[in-house]
KOLRO-226363 format. One record per atom (N, C-alpha, C): residue in three letters; x, y, z. Coordinates in steps of 0.1 Angstrom, whole numbers, plus 5000, padded with zeros to 4 digits. Example, Ala and Ser with C-alpha at 12.3 -4.5 7.8 and 13.67 -1.06 7.14 Angstrom:
BEGIN
ALA513249435078/ALA512349555078/ALA513249675078/SER512849785071/SER513749895071/SER512950005079/
END
This chain:
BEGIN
UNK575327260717/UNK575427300703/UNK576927310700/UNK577227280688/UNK578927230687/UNK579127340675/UNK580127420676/UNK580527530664/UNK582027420659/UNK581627420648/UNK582327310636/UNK583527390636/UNK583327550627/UNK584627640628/UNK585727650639/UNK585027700650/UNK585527730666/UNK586027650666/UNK585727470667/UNK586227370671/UNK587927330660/UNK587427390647/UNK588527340641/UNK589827420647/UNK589427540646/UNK590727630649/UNK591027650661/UNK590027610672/UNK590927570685/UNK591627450682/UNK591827320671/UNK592127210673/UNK593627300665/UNK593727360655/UNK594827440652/UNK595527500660/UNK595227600669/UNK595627640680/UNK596327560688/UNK595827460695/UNK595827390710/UNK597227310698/UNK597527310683/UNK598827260681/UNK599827230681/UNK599727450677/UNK601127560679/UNK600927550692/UNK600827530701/UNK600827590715/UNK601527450722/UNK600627320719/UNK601427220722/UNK603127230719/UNK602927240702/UNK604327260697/UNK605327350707/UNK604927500709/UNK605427570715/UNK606227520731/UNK605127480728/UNK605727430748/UNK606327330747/UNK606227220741/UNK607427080741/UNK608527190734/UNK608927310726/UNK610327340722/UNK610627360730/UNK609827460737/UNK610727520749/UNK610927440761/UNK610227350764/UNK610827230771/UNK612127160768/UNK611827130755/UNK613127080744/UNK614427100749/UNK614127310746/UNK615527360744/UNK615827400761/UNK615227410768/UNK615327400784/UNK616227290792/UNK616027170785/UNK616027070791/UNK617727030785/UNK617727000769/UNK618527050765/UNK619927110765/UNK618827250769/UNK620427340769/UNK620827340751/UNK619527390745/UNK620027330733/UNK619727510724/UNK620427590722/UNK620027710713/UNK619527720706/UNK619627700691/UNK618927620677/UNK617527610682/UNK617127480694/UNK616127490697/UNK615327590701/UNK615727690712/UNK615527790716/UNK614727900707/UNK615927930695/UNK615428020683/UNK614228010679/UNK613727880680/UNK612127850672/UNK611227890682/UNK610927940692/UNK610127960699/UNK609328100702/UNK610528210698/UNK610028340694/UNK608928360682/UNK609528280674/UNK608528310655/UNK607528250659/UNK607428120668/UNK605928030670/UNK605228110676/UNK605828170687/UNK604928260698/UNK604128360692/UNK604828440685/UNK604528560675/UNK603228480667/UNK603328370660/UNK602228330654/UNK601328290665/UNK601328250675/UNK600328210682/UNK599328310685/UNK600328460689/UNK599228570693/UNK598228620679/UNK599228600670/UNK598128620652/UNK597128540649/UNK597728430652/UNK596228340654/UNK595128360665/UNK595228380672/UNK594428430684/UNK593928520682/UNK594428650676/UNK593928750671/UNK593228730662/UNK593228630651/UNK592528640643/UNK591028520641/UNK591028420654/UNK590228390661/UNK588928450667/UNK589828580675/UNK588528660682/UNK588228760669/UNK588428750660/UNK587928810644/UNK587128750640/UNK587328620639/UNK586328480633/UNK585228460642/UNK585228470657/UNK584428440669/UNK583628580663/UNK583828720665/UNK583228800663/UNK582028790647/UNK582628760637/UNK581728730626/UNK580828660630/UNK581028480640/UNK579928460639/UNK578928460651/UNK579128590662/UNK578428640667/UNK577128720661/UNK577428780650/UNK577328860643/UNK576128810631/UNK577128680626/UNK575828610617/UNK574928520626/UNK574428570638/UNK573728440649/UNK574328300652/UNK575728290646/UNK576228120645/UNK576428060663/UNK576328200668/UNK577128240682/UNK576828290692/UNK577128250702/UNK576328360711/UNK577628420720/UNK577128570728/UNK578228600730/UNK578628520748/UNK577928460753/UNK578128380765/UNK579328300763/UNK578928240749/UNK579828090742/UNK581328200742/UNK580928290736/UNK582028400735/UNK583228440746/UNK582828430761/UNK583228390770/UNK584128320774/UNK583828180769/UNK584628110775/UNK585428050761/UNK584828090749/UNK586328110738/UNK587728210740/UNK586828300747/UNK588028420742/UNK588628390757/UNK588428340770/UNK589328250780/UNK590128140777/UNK589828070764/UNK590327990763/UNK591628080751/UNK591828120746/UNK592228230739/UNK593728260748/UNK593128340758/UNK594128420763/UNK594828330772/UNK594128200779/UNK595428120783/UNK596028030773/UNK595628020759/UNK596827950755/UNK598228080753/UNK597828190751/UNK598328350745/UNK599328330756/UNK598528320771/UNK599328310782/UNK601028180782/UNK600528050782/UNK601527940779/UNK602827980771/UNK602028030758/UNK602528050745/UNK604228170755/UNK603628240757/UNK603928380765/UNK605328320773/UNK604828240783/UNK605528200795/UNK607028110784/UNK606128050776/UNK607627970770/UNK608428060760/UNK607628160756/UNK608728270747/UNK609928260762/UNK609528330772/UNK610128390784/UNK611228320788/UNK610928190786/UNK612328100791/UNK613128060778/UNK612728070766/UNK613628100753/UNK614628200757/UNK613628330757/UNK614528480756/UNK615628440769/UNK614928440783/UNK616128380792/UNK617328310789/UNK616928240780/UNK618028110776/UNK619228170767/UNK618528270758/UNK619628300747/UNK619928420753/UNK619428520763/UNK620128620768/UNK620828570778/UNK621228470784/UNK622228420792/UNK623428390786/UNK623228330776/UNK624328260768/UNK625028370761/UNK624228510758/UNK625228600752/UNK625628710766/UNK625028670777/UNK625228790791/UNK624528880785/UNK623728880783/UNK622528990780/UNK621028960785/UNK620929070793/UNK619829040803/UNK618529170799/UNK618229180790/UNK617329300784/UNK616629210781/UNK615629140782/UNK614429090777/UNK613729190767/UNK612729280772/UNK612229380761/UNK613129440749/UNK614729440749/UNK615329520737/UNK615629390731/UNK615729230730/UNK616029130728/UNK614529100717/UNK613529150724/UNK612229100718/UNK611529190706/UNK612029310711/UNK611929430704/UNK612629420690/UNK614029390690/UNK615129370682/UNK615129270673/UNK614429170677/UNK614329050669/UNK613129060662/UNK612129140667/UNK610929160657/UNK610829310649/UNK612029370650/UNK612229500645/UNK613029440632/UNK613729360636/UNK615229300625/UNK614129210618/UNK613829120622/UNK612728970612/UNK614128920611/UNK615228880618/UNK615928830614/UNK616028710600/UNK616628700593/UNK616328580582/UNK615628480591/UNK616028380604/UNK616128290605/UNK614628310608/UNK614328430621/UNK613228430624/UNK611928400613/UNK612028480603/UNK611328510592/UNK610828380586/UNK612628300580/UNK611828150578/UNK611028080591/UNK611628060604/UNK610627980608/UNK609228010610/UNK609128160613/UNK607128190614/UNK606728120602/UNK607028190587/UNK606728090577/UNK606628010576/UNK607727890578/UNK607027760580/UNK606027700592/UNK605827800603/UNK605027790612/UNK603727840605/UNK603727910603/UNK602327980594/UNK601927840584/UNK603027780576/UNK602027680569/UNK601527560573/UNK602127550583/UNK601927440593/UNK600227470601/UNK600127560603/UNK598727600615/UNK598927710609/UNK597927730596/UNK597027810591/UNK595327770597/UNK594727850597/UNK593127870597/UNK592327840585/
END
C-alpha cells in the first residue's frame, strides 16, 4: 500500500539532508567557511521537518490512512536522516570552532540559535522555502 503524503515529504526530506551532507562535504573538503555557515540553519530545519513529519504520520494514524507498524519504520527512517543531518552539523561546528580556537561545541550551538544571527536567519529562510511540506 503506498501513502502518496509520507512518500512526498520523505522525497522533501531525503533533499535537505542530501543538501546537508554534500555542504558539509563541500566545506570539509574545501576548507571553505561561507560554506560551513549553511549547515547549522539546514540542520535546524531538518530536525522541524522531522518533527513535523511525526505530526503528519500521527494524523494519519489517526484518520486510518496508516498504520502504526508502517509508523515504525517512518519514524526510523526519521531519526537516521535527524542522525546524518546531526553528524554533518558536527563537522561544520568543528570547522568554524577551529578556525576561531574555540573548542565549546554546545556554547557555539547554543549562541548561534540564541543570537539567529542575521546570516543564520536568512539562510533557514531560504532553506524553509526550498523544502517546505
Amino acid at each position: 500500500m503506498r501513502f502518496p503524503a509520507a512518500s512526498i515529504e520523505l522525497t522533501v526530506l531525503q533533499g535537505a539532508v542530501t543538501e546537508v551532507l554534500s555542504t558539509a562535504v563541500e566545506a570539509f573538503i574545501s576548507n571553505d567557511m561561507d560554506t560551513a555557515y549553511h549547515v547549522e540553519p539546514l540542520e535546524e530545519l531538518i530536525d522541524n521537518l522531522c518533527d513535523e513529519m511525526k505530526l503528519h504520520h500521527i494524523e494519519r494514524v489517526q484518520k486510518g490512512i496508516c498504520t502504526l507498524t508502517q509508523g515504525f519504520v517512518f519514524n526510523d527512517l526519521l531519526t537516521n536522516y535527524e542522525r546524518v543531518s546531526d553528524h554533518c552539523s558536527n563537522i561544520a561546528v568543528a570547522m568554524i570552532e577551529l578556525e576561531s580556537d574555540m573548542f565549546e561545541t554546545h556554547s557555539y550551538l547554543d549562541g548561534v540559535k540564541e543570537m539567529h544571527s542575521h546570516s543564520f536567519d536568512r539562510y533557514y529562510e531560504e532553506f524553509s522555502k526550498k523544502y517546505s511540506l
